[in-house]
CHARMM-style PDB file with segment names, atoms N, HN, CA, C and O in Angstrom:
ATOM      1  N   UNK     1     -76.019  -4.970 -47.863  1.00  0.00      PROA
ATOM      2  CA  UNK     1     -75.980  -3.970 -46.811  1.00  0.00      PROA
ATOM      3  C   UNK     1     -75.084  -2.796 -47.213  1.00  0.00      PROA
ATOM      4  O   UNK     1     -75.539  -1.697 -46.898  1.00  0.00      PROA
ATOM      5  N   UNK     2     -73.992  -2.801 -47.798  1.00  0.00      PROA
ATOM      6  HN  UNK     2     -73.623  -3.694 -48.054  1.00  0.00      PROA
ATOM      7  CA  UNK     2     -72.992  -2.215 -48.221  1.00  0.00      PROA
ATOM      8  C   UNK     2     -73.825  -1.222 -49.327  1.00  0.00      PROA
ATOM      9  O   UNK     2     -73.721  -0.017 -49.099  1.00  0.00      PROA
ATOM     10  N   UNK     3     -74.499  -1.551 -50.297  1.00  0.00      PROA
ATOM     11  HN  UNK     3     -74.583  -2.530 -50.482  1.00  0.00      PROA
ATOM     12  CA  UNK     3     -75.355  -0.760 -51.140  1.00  0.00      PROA
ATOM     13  C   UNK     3     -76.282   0.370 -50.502  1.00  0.00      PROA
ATOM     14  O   UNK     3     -76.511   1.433 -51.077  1.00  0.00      PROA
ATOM     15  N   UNK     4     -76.788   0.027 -49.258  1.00  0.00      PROA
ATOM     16  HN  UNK     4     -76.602  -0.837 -48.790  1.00  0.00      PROA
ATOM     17  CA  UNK     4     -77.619   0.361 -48.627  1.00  0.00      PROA
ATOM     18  C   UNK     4     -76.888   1.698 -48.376  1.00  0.00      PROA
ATOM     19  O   UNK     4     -76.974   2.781 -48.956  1.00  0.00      PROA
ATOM     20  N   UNK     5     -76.177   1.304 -47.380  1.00  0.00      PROA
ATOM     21  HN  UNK     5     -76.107   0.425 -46.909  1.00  0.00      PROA
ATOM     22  CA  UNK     5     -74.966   2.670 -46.871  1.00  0.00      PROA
ATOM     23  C   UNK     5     -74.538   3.795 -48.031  1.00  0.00      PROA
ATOM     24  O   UNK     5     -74.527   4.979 -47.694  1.00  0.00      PROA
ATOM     25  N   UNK     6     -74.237   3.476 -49.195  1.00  0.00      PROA
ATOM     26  HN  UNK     6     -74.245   2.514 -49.468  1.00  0.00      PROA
ATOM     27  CA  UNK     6     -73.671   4.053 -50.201  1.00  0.00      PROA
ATOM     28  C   UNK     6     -75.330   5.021 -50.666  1.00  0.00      PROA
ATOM     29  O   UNK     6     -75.180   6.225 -50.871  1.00  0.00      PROA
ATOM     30  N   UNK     7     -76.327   4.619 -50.759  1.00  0.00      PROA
ATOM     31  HN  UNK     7     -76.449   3.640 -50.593  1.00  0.00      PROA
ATOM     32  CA  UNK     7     -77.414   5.179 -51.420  1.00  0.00      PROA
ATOM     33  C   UNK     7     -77.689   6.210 -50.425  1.00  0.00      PROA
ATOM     34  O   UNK     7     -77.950   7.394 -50.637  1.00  0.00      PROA
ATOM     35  N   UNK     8     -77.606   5.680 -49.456  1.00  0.00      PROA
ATOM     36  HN  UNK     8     -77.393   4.718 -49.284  1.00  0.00      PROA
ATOM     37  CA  UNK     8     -78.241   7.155 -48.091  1.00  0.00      PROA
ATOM     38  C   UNK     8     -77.269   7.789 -48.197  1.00  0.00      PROA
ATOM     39  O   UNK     8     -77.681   8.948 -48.249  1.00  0.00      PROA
ATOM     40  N   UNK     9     -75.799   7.807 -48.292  1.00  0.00      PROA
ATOM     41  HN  UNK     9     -75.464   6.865 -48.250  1.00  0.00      PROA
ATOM     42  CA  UNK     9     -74.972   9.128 -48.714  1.00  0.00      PROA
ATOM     43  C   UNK     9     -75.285   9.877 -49.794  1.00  0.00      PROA
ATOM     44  O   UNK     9     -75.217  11.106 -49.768  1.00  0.00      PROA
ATOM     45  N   UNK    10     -75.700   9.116 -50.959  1.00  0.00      PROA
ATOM     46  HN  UNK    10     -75.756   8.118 -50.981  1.00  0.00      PROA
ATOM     47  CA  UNK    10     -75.898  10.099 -52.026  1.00  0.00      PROA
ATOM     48  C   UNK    10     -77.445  10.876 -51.917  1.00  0.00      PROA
ATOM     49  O   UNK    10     -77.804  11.901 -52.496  1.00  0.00      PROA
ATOM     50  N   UNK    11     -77.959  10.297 -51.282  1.00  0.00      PROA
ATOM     51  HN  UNK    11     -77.668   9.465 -50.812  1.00  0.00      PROA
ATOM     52  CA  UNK    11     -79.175  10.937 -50.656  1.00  0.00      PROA
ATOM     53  C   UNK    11     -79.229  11.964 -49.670  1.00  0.00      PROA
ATOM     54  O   UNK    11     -79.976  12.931 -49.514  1.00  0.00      PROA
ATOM     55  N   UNK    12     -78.605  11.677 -49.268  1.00  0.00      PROA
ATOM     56  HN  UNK    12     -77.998  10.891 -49.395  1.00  0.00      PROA
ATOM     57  CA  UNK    12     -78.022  12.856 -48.228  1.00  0.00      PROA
ATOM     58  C   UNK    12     -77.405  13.738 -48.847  1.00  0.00      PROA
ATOM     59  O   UNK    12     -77.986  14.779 -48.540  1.00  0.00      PROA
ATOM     60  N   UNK    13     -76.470  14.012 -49.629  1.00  0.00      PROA
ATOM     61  HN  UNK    13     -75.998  13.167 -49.878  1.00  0.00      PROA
ATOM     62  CA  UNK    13     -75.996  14.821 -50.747  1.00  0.00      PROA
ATOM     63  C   UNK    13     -76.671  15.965 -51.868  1.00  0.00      PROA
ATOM     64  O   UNK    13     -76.398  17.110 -52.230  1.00  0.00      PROA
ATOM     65  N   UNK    14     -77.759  14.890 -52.193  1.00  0.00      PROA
ATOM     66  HN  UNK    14     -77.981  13.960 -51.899  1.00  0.00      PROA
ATOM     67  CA  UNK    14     -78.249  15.543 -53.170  1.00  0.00      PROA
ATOM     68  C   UNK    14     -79.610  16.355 -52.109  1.00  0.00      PROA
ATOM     69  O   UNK    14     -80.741  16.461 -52.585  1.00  0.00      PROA
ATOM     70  N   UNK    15     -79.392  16.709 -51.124  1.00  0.00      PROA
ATOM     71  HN  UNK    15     -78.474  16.623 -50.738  1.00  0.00      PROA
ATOM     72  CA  UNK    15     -79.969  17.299 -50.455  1.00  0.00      PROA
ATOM     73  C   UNK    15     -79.616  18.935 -50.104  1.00  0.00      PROA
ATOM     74  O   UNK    15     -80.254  19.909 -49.704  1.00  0.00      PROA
ATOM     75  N   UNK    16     -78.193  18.633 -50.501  1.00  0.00      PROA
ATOM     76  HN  UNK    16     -77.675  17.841 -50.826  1.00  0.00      PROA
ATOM     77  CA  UNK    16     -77.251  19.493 -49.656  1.00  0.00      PROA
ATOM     78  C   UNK    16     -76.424  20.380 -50.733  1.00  0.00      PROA
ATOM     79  O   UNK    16     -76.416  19.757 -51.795  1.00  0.00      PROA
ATOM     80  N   UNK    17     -75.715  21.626 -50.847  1.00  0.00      PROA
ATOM     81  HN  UNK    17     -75.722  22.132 -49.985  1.00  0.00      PROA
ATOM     82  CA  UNK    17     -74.854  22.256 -51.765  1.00  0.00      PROA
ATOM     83  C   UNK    17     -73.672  22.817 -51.537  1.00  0.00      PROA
ATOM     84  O   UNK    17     -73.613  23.762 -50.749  1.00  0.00      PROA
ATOM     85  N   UNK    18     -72.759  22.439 -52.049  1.00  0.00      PROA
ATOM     86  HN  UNK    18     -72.807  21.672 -52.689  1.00  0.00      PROA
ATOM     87  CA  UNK    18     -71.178  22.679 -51.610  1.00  0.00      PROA
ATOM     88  C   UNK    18     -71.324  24.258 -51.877  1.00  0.00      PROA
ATOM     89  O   UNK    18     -71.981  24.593 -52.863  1.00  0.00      PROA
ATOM     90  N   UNK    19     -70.808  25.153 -51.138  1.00  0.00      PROA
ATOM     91  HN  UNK    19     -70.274  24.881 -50.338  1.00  0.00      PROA
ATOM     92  CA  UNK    19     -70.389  26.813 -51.073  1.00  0.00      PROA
ATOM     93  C   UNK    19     -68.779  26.873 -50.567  1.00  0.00      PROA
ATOM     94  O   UNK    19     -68.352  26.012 -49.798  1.00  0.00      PROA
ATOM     95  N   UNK    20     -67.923  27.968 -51.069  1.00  0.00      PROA
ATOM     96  HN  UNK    20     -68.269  28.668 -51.694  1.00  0.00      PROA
ATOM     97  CA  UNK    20     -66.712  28.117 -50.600  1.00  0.00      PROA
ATOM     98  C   UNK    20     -67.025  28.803 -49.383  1.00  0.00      PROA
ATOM     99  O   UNK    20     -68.108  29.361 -49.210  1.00  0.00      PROA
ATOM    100  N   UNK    21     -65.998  28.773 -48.438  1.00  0.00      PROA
ATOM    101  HN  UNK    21     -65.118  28.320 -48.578  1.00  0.00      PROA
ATOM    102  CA  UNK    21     -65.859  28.544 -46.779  1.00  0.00      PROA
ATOM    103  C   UNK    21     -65.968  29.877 -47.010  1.00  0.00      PROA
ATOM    104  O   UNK    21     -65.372  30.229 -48.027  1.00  0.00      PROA
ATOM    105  N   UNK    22     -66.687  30.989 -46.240  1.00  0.00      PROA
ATOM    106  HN  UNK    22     -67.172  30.703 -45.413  1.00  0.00      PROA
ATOM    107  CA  UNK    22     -66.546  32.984 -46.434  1.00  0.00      PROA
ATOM    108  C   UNK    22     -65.622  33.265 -45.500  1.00  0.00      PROA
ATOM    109  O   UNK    22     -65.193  34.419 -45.488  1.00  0.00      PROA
ATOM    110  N   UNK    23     -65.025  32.152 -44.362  1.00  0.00      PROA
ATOM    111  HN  UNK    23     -65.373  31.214 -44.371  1.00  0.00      PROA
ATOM    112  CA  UNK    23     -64.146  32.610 -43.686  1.00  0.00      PROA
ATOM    113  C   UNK    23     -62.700  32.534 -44.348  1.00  0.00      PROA
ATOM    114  O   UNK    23     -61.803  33.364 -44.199  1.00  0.00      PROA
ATOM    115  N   UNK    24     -62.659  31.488 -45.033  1.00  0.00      PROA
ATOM    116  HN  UNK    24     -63.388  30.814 -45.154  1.00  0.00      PROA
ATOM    117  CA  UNK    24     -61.034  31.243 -45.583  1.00  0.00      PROA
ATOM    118  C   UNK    24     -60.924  31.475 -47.457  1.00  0.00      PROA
ATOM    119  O   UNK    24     -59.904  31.406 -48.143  1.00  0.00      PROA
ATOM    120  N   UNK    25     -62.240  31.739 -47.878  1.00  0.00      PROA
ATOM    121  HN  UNK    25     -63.069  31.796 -47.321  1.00  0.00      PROA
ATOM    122  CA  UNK    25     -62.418  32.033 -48.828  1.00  0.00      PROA
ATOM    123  C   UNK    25     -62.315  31.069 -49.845  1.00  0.00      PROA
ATOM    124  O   UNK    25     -62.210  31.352 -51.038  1.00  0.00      PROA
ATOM    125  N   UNK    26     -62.351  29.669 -49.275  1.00  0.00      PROA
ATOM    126  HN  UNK    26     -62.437  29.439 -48.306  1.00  0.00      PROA
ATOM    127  CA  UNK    26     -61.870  28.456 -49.941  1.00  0.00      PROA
ATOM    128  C   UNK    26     -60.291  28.202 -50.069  1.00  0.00      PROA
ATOM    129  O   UNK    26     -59.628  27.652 -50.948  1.00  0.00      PROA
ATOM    130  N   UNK    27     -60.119  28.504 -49.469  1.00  0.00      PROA
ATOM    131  HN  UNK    27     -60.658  28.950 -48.755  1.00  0.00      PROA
ATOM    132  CA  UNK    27     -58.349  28.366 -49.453  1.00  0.00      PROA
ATOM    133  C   UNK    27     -57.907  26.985 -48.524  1.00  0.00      PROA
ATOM    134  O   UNK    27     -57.259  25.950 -48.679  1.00  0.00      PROA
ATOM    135  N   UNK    28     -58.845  27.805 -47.259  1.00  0.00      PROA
ATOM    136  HN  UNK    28     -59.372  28.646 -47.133  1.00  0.00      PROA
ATOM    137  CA  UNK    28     -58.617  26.392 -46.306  1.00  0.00      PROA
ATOM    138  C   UNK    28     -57.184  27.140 -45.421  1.00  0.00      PROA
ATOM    139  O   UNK    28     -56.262  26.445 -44.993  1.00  0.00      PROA
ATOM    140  N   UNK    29     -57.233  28.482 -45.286  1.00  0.00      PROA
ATOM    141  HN  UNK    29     -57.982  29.047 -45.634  1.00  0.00      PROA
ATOM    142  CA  UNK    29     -56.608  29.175 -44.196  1.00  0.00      PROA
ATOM    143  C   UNK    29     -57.193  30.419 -44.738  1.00  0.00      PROA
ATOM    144  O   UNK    29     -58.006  30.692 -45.621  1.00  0.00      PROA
ATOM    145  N   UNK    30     -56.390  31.154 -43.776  1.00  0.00      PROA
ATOM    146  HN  UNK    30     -55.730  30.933 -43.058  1.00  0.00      PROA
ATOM    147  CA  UNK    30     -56.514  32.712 -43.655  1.00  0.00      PROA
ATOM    148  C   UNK    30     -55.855  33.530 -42.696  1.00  0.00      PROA
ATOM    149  O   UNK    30     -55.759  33.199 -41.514  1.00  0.00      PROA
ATOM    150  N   UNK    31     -55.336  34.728 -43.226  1.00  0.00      PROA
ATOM    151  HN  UNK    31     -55.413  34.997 -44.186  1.00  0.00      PROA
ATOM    152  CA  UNK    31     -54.655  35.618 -42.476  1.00  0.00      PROA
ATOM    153  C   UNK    31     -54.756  36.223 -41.540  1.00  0.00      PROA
ATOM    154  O   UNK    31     -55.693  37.016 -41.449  1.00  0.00      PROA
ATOM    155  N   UNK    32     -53.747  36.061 -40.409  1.00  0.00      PROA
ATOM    156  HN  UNK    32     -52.986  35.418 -40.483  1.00  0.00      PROA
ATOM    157  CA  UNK    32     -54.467  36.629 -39.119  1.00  0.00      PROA
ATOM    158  C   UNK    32     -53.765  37.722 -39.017  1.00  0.00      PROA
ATOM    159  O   UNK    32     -52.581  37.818 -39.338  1.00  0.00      PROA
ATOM    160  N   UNK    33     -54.804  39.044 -38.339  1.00  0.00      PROA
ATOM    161  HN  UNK    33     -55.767  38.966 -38.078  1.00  0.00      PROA
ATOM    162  CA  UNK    33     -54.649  40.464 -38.574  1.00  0.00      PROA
ATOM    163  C   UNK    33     -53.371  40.708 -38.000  1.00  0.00      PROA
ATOM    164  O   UNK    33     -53.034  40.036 -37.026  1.00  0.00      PROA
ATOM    165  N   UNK    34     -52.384  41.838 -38.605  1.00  0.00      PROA
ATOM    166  HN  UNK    34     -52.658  42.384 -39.396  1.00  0.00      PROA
ATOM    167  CA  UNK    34     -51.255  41.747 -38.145  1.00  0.00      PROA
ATOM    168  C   UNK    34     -51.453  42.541 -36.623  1.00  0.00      PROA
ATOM    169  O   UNK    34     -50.531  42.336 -35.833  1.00  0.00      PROA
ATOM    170  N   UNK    35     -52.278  43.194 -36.271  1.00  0.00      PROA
ATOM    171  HN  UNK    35     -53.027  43.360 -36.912  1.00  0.00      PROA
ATOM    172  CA  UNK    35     -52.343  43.802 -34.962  1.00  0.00      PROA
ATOM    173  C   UNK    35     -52.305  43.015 -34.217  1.00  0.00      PROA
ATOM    174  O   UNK    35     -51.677  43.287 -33.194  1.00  0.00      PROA
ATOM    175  N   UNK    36     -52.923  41.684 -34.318  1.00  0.00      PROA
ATOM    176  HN  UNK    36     -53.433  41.463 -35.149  1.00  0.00      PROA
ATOM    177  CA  UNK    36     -52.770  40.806 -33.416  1.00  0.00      PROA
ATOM    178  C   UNK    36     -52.041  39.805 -33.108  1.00  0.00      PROA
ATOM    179  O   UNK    36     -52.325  39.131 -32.118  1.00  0.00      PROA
ATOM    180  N   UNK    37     -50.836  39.481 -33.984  1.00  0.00      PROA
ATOM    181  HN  UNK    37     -50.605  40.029 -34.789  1.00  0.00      PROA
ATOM    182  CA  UNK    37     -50.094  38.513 -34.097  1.00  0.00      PROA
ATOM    183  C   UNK    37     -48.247  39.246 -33.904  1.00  0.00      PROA
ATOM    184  O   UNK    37     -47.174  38.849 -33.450  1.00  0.00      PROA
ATOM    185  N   UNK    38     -48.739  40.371 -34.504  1.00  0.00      PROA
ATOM    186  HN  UNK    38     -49.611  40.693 -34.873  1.00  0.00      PROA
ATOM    187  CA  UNK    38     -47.287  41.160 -35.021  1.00  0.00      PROA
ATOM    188  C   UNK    38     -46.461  40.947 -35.845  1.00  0.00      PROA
ATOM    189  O   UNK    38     -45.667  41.830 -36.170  1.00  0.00      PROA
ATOM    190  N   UNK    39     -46.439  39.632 -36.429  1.00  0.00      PROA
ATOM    191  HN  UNK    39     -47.084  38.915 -36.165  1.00  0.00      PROA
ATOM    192  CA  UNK    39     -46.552  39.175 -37.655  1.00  0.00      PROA
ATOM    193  C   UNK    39     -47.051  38.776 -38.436  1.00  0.00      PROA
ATOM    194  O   UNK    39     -48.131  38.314 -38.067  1.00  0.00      PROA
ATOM    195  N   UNK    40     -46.792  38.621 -39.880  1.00  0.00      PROA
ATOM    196  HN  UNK    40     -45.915  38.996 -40.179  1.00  0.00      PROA
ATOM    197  CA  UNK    40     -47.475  38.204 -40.794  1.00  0.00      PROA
ATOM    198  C   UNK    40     -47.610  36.280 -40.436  1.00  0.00      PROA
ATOM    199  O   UNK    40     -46.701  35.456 -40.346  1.00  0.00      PROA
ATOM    200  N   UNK    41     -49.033  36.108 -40.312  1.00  0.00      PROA
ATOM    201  HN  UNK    41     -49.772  36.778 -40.385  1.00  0.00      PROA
ATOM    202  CA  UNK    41     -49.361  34.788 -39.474  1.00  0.00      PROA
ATOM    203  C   UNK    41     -50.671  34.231 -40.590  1.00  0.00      PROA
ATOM    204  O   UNK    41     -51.714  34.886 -40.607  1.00  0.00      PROA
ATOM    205  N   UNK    42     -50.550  33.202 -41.345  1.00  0.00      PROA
ATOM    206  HN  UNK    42     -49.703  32.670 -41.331  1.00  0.00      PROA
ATOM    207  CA  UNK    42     -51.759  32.379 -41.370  1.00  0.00      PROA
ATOM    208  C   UNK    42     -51.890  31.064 -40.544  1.00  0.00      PROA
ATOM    209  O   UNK    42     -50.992  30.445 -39.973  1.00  0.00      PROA
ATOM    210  N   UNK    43     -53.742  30.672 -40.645  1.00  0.00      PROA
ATOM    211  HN  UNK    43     -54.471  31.175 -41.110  1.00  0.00      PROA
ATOM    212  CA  UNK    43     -53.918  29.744 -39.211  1.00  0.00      PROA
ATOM    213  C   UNK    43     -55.046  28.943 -40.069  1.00  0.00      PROA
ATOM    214  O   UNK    43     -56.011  29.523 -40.566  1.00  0.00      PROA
ATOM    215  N   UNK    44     -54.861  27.818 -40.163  1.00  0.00      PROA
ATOM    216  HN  UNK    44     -54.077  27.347 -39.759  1.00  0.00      PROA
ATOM    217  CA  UNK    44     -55.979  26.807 -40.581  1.00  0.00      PROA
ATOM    218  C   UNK    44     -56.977  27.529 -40.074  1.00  0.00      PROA
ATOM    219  O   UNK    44     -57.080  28.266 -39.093  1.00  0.00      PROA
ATOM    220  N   UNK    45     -58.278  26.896 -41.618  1.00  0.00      PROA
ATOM    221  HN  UNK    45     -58.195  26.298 -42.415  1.00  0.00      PROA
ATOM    222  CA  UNK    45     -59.665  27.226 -41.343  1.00  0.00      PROA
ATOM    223  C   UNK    45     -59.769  26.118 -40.713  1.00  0.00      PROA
ATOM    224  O   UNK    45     -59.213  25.089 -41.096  1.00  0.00      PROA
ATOM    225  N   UNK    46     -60.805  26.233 -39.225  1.00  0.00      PROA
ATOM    226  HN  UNK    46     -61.257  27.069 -38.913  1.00  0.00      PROA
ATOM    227  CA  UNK    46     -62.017  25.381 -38.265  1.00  0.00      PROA
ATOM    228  C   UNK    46     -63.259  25.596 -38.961  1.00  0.00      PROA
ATOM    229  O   UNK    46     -64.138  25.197 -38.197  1.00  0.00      PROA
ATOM    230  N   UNK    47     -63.631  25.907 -39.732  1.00  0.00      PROA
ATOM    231  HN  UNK    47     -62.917  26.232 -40.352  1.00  0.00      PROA
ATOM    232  CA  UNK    47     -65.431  25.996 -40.232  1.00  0.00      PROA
ATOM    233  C   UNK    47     -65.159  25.360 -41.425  1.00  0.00      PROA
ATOM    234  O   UNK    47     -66.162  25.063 -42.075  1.00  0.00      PROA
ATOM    235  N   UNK    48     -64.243  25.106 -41.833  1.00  0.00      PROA
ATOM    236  HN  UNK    48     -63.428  25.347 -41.306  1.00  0.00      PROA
ATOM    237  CA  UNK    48     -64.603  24.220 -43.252  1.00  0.00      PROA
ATOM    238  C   UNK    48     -63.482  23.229 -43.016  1.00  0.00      PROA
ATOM    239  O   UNK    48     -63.069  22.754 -44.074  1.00  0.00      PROA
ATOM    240  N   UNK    49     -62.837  22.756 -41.867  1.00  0.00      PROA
ATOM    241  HN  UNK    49     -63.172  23.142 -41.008  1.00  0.00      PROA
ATOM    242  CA  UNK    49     -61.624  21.928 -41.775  1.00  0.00      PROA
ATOM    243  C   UNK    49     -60.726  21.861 -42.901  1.00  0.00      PROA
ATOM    244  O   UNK    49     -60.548  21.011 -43.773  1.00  0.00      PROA
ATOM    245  N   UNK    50     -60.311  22.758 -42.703  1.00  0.00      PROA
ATOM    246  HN  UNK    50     -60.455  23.448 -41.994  1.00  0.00      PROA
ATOM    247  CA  UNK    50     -58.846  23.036 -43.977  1.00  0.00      PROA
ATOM    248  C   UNK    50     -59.585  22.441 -45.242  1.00  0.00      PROA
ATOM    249  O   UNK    50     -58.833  21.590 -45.720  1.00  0.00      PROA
ATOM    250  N   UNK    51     -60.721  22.536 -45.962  1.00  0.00      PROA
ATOM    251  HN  UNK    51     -61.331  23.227 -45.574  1.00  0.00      PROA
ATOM    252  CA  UNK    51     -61.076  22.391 -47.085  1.00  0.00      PROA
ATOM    253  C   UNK    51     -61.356  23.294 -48.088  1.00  0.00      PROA
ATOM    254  O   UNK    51     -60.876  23.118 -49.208  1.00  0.00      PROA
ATOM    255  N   UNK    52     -62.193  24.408 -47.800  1.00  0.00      PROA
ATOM    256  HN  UNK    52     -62.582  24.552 -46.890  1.00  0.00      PROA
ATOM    257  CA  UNK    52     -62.211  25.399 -48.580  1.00  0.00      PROA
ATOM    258  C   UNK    52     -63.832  25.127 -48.751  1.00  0.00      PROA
ATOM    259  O   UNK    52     -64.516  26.103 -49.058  1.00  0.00      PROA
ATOM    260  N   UNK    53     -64.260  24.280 -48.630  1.00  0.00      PROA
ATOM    261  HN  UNK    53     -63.704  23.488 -48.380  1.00  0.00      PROA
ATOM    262  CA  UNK    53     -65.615  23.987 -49.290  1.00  0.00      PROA
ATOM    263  C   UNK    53     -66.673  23.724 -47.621  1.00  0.00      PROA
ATOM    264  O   UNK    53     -66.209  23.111 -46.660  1.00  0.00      PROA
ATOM    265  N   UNK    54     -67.941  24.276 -47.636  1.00  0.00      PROA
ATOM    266  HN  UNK    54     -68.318  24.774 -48.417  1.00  0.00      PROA
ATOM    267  CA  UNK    54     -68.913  23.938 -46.811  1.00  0.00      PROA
ATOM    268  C   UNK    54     -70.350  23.156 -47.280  1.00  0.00      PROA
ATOM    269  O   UNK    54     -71.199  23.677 -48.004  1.00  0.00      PROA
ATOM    270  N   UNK    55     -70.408  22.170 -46.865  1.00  0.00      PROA
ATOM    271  HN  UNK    55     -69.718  21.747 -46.277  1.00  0.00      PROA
ATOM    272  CA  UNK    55     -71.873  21.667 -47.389  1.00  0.00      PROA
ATOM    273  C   UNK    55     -73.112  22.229 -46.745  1.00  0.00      PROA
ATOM    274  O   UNK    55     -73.310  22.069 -45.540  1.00  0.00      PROA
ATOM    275  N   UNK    56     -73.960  22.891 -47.529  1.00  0.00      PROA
ATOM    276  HN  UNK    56     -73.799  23.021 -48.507  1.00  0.00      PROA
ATOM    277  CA  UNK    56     -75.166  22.955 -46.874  1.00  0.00      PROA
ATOM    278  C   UNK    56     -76.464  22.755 -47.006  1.00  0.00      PROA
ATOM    279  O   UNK    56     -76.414  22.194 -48.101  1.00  0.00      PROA
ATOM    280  N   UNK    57     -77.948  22.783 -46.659  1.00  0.00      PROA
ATOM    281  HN  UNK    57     -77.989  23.239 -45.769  1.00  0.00      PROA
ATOM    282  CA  UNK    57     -78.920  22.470 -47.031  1.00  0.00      PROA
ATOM    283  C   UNK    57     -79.268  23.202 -48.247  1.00  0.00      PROA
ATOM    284  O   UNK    57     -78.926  24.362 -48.475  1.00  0.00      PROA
ATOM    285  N   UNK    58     -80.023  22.401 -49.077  1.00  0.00      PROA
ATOM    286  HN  UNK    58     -80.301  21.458 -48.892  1.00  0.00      PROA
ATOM    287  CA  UNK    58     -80.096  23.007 -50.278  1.00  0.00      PROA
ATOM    288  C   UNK    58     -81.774  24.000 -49.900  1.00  0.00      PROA
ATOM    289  O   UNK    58     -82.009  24.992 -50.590  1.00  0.00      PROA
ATOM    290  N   UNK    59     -82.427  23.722 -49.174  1.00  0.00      PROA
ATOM    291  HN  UNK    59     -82.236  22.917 -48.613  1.00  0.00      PROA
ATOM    292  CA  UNK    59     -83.579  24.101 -49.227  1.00  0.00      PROA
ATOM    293  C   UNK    59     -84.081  25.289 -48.095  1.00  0.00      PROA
ATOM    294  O   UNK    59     -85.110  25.517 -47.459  1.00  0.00      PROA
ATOM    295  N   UNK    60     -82.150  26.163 -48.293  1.00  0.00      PROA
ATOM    296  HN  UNK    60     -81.314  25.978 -48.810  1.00  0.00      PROA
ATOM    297  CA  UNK    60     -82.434  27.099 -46.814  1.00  0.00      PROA
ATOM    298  C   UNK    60     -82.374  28.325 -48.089  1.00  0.00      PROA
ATOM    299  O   UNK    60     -81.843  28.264 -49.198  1.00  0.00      PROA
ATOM    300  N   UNK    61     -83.232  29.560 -47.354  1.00  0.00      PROA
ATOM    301  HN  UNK    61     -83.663  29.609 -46.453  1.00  0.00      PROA
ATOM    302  CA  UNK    61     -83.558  30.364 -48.249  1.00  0.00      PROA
ATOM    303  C   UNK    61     -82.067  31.824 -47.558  1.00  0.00      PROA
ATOM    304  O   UNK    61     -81.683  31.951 -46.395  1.00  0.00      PROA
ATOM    305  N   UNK    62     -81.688  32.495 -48.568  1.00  0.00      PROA
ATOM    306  HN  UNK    62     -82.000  32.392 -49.513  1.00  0.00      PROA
ATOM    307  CA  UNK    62     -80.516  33.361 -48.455  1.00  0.00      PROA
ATOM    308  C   UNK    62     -80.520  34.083 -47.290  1.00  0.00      PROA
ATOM    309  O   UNK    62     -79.380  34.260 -46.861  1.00  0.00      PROA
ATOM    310  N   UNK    63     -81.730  34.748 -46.369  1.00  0.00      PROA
ATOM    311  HN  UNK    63     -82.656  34.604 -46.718  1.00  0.00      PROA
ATOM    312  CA  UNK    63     -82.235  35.459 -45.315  1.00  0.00      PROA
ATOM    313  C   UNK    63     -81.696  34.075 -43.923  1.00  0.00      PROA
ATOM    314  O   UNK    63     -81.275  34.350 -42.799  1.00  0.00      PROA
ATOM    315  N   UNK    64     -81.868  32.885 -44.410  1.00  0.00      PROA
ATOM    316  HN  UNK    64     -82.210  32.662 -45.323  1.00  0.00      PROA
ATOM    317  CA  UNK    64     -81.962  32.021 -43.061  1.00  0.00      PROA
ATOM    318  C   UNK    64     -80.450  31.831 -43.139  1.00  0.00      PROA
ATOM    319  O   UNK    64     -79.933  31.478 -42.079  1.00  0.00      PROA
ATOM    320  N   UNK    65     -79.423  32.038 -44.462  1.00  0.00      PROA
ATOM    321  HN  UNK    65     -79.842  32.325 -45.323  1.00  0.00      PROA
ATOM    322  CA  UNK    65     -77.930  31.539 -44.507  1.00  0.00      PROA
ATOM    323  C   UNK    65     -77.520  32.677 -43.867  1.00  0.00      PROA
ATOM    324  O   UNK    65     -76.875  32.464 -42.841  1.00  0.00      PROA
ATOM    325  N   UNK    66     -77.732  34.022 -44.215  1.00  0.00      PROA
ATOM    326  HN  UNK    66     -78.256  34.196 -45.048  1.00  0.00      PROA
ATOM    327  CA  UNK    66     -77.401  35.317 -43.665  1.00  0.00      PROA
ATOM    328  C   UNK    66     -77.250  34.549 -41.698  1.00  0.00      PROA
ATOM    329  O   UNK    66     -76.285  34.362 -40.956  1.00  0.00      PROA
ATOM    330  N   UNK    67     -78.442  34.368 -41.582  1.00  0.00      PROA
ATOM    331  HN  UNK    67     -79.225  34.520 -42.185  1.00  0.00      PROA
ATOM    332  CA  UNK    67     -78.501  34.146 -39.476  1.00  0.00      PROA
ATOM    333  C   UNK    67     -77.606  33.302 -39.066  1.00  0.00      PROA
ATOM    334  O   UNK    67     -76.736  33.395 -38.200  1.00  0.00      PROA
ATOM    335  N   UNK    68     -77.971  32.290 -39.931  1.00  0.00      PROA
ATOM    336  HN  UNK    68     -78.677  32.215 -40.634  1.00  0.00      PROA
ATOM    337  CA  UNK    68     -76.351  31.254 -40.007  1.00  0.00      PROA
ATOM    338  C   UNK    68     -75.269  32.141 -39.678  1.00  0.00      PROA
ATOM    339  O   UNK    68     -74.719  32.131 -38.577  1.00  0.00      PROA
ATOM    340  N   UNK    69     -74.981  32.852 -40.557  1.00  0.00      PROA
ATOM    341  HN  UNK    69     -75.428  32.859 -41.452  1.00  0.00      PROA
ATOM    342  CA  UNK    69     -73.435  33.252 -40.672  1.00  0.00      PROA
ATOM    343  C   UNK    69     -72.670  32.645 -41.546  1.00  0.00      PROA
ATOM    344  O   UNK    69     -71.452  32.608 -41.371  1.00  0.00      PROA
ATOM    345  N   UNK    70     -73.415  31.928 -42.903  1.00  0.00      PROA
ATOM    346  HN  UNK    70     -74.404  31.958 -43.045  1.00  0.00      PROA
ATOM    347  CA  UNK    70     -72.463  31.153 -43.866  1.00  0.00      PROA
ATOM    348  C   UNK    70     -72.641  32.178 -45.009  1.00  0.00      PROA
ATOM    349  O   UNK    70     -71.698  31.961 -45.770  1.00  0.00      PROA
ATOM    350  N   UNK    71     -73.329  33.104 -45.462  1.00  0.00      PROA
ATOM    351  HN  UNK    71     -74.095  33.280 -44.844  1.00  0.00      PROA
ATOM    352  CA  UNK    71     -73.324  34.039 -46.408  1.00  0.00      PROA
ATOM    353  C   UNK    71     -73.465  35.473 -45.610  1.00  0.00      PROA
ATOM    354  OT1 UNK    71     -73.489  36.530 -46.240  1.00  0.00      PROA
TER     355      UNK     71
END
């Protein structure tokens, strides 16, 4: 059963393609504008959970990532 579980992840994977986060630039934060903070402030990325990296479908064409909002 344990095999089972492990194969549908990598199946699931090889479906999919790691891109750096465009909000945090792969950093896994980012700077928040000083107009709005009044200081110099960074704030964890929420769209890639402090990773830097986003997984996505491999079989979405650049026009459908654009609507997304991931490119």
């Amino acid at each position: 059963m344990r095999k089972q579980k492990n194969m549908a992840t990598k199946t699931e994977k090889r479906n999919k393609i790691k891109i750096f986060c465009p909000k945090c630039k792969g950093n896994g934060f980012y700077r928040v504008p000083y107009h709005q903070a009044k200081e110099e402030v960074h704030a964890q990325c929420d769209d890639c959970e402090r990773t830097g990296e986003l997984w996505i479908e491999d079989n979405l064409e650049p026009q459908e990532l654009r609507e997304k909002g991931v490119i």
